[in-house]
N, C-alpha and C positions, 0 to 999 in steps of 0.2 A: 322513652328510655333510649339512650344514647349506647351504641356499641363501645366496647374498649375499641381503641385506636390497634390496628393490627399495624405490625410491624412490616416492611417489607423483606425480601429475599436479603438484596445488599445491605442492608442492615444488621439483620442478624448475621450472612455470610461476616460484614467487615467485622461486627464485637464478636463471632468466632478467632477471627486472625489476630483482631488486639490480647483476646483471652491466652492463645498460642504461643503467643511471642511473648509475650509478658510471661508464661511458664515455662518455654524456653530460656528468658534469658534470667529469670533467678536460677535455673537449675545451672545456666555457666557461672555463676556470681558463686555457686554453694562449689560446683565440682568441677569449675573449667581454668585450664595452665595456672592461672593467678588467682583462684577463686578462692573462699574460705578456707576447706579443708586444705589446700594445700598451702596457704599462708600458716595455720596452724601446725601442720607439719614441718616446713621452714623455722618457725622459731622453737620447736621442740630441736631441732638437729642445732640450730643459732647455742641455746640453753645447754647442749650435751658436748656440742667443742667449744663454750666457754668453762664450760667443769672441765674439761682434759687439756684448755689450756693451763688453768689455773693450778691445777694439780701437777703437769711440768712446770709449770715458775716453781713451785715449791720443794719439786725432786731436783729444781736447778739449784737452789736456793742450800738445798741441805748437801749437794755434793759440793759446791764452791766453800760449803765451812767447812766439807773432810778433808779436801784440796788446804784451805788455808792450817787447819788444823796437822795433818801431813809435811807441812813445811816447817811449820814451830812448833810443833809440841812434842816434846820426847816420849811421853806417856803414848801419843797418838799411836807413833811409829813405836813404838813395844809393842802394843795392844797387837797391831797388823804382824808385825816379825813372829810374836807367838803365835796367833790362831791361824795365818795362811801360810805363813812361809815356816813351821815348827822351829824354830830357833830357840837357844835356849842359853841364859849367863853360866858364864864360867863357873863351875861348880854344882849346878842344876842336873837333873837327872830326869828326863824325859820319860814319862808310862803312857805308852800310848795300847789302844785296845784293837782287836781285829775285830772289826763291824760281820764281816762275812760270818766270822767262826759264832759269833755268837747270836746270830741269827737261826744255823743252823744247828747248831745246841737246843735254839729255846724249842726248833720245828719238832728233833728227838726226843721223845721224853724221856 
């Protein structure tokens, strides 16, 4: 009968250090400066300010038509003269409410 072949010291020592290093250096592949998780986190933040660019083009987008709309359109400039600046045509009679008093009406009973 023939023995199994016994390994030496540096042998098994060296395939400990390959085993080592080889699970050190996935663990930087998974969790080190450039590694998975943090690529995954980079295109999550990439995906969250292309949604908040995209959503300012489009608050760009809708004020450049208030803007044009503001310049030409007579209806526009009504709309804003009534609701922010209370203004009112000749002959119009303005009812406006006190928010405070009837707040504290509804608090009384």
């Amino acid at each position: 009968m023939s023995q199994p072949k016994q390994r030496s010291f540096f042998q098994r020592l060296s395939l400990l250090m390959v085993g080592v290093v080889g699970v050190l250096a996935f663990a930087y592949a998974i969790m080190g400066n450039n590694g998975y998780l943090e690529l995954k986190r980079r295109e999550a933040r990439n995906q969250e300010l292309r949604l908040k660019a995209e959503a300012l083009r489009q608050e760009n987008k809708e004020i450049l038509n208030e803007i044009r709309a503001l310049k030409s359109d007579p209806k526009a400039i009504e709309k804003i003269a009534r609701e922010e600046l209370g203004m009112v045509k000749p002959g119009e009679v303005k009812i406006t409410t006190n928010p405070d008093r009837q707040k504290s009406a509804q608090a009384q009973p």
